[in-house]
C-alpha atoms as one frame of an Amber mdcrd trajectory, in Angstrom:
protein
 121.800  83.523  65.628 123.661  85.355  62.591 124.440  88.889  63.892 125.912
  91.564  61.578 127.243  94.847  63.438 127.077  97.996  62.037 129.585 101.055
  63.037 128.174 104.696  62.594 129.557 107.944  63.838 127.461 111.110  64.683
 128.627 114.156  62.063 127.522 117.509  61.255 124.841 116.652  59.330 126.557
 116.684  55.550 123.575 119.730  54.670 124.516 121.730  56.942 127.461 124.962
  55.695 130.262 124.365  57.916 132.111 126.867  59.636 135.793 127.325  61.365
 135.972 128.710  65.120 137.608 131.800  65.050 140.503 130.988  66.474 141.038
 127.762  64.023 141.064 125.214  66.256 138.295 122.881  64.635 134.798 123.398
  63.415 131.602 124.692  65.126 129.231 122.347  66.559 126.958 124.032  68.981
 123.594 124.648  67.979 124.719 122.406  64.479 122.210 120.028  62.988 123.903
 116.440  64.075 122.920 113.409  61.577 124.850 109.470  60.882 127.671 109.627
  59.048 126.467 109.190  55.098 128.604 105.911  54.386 127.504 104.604  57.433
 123.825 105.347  56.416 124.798 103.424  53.471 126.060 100.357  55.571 123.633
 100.126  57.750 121.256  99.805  54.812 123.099  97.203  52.963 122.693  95.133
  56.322 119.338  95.886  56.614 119.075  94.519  52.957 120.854  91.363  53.979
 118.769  90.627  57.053 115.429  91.035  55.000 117.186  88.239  52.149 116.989
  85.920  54.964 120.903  86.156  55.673 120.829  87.406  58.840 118.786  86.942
  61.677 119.995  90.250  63.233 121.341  93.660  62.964 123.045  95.669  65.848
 124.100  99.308  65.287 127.408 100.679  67.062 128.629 103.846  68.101 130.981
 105.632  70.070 130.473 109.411  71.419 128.778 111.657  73.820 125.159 111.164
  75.239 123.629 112.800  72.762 125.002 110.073  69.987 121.555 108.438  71.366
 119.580 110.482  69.113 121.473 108.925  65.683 121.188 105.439  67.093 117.301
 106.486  67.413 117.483 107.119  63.934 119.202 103.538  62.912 116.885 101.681
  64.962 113.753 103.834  63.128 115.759 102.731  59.444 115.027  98.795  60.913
 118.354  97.984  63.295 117.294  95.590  65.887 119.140  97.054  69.227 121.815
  99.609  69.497 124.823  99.910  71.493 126.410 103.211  72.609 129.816 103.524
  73.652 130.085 106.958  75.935 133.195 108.812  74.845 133.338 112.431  74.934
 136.431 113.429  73.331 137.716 113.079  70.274 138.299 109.283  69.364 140.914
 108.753  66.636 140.388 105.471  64.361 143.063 102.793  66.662 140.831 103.764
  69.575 137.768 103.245  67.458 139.196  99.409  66.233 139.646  98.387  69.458
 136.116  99.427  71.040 134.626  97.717  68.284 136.703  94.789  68.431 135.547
  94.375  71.726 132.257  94.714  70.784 132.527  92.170  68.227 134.193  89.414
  70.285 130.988  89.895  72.409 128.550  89.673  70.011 130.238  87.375  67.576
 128.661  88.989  63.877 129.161  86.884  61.045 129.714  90.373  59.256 130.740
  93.777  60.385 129.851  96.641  58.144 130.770 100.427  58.204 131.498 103.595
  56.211 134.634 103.831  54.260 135.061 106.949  55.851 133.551 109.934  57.952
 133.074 112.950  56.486 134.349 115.276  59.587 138.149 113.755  59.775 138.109
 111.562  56.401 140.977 109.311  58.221 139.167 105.957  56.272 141.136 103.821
  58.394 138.950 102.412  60.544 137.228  99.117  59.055 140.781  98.521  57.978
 142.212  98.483  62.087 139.650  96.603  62.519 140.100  93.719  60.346 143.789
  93.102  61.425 142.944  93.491  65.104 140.091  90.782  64.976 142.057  88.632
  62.518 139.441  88.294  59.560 139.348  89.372  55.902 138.630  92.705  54.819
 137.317  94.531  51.305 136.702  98.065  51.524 134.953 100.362  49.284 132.236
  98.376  48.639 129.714  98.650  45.840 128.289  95.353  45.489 127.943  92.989
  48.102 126.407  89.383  47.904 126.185  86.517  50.573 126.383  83.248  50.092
 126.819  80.353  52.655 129.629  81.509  54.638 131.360  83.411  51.866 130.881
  87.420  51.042 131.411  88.454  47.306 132.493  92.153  47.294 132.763  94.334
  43.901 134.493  97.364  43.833 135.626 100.174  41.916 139.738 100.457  41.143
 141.230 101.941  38.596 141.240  99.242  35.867 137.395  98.973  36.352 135.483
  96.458  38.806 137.324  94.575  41.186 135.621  91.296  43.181 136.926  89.644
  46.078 135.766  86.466  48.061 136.027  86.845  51.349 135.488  84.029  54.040
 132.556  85.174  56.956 133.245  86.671  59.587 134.829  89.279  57.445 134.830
  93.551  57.638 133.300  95.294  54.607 133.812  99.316  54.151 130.779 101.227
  51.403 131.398 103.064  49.303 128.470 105.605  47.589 127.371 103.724  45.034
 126.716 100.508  47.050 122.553 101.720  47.913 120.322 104.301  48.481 118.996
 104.422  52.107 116.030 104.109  52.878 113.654 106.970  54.243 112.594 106.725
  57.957 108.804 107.349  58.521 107.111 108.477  61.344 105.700 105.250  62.691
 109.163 103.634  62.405 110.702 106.829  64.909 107.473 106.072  67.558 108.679
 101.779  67.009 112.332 102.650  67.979 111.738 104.075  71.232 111.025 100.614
  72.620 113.823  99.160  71.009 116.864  98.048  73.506 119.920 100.808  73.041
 122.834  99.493  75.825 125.009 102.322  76.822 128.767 101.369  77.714 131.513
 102.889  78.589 134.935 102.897  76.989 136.636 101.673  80.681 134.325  99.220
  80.588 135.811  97.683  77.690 139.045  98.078  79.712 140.295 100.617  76.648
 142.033 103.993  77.229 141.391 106.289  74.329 144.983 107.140  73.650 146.132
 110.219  71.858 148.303 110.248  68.960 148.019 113.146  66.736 146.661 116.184
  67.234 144.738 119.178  64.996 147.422 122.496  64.360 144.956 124.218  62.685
 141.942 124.532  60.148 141.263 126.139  57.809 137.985 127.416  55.629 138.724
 126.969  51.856 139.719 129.579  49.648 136.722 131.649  48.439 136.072 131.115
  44.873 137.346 133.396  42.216 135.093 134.985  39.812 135.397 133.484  36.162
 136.920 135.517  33.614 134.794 135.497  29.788 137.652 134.826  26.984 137.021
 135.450  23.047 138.931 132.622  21.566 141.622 129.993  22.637 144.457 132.098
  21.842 143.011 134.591  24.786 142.090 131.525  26.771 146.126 130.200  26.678
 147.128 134.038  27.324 145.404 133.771  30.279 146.669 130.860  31.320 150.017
 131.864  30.793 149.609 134.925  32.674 148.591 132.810  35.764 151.272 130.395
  35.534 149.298 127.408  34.443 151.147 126.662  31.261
């Protein structure tokens, strides 16, 4: 059976305004609107997409986190993932400690593929799918925004500088997205009611026989400047004044 694995991560949900505790030691949560990471929406429908070509036989969605990570698994198994596996965790789990749970995971389930985010959008690291691939051994293309299958090789196009980018990459193999790889699909209600009955295994990160080591900490954050008002100029020669003025030129 062909299995591809799919990593998400529970976020603040990317609509919601964030704000800074008052004493700056990391965002507020409580009470926040929770969704899947956006780039891992985006992977999980790219494997979906694969699975319905007849590439894959099955699709099993990851995650590591608190209880309440249940809910977004809920939510891939409603988009069409086949079982989910939860990893309980409820600290902070940096991207090393993240590789090697799913590593784990992986040498247990033996995917032919392993798909994920390029990034999360609450710590922006982008450094997991990359761990992972030189734990497990295998090939690696991140930023993904084409992705085709064939036999037991994985054709990846992405964007560099110079334009488009492919690579070839022997299966089993880790693939990052990237934005532009899909749209996800929309979960209906029918779907939500259909994933209750689906299988979702709950783990633990000692029973992996991993210790979710600490290696950098959070100082302090920060909200971002407020905006400045713009400032109407006449011409260009009031336009470079004003730049001048400010230091800009």
């Amino acid at each position: 059976m062909s299995k591809i694995l799919v990593c998400i991560k529970r976020v603040v949900d990317y609509n919601v305004r964030i704000r800074v505790k008052p004493d700056g030691s990391g965002v507020i949560t409580d009470n926040v609107k929770m969704g899947i990471n956006p780039f891992d929406e985006i992977a999980l429908e790219e494997a979906l997409r694969i699975k319905e070509r007849g590439l894959a036989s099955e699709v099993v969605v990851v995650s590591i986190g608190p209880n309440e990570t249940q809910q977004q698994l809920r939510v891939a198994l409603a988009m069409g993932a086949d079982r989910a596996i939860l990893v309980e965790h409820s600290g902070a789990v940096e991207p090393l400690t993240a590789a090697r749970v799913f590593l784990k995971l992986a040498e247990k389930e033996a995917p032919i593929l392993i798909i994920t985010g390029k990034q999360a959008i609450d710590d922006d690291n982008g450094q997991t799918g990359q761990m992972l691939a030189a734990l497990w051994n295998r090939p690696q293309a991140c930023f993904a925004s084409r992705v085709e299958i064939t036999g037991n090789v994985a054709k990846v196009s992405r964007e560099v500088d110079a334009g488009l980018e492919t690579l070839e990459l022997d299966l089993p193999a880790v693939i990052t997205t990237d934005l532009r790889l899909n749209d996800p699909r929309y979960v209906k209600l029918p779907e939500i009611m259909k994933a209750k009955k689906k299988p979702l295994e709950t783990l633990s990160i000692s029973d992996l026989n991993i210790t979710a080591t600490k290696q950098f900490s959070v100082s302090q954050v920060t909200p971002p400047p407020a905006k400045q008002k713009g400032v109407m100029v006449k011409d260009v020669q009031e336009l470079v004044a004003a730049l001048k003025q400010k230091g800009v030129l």
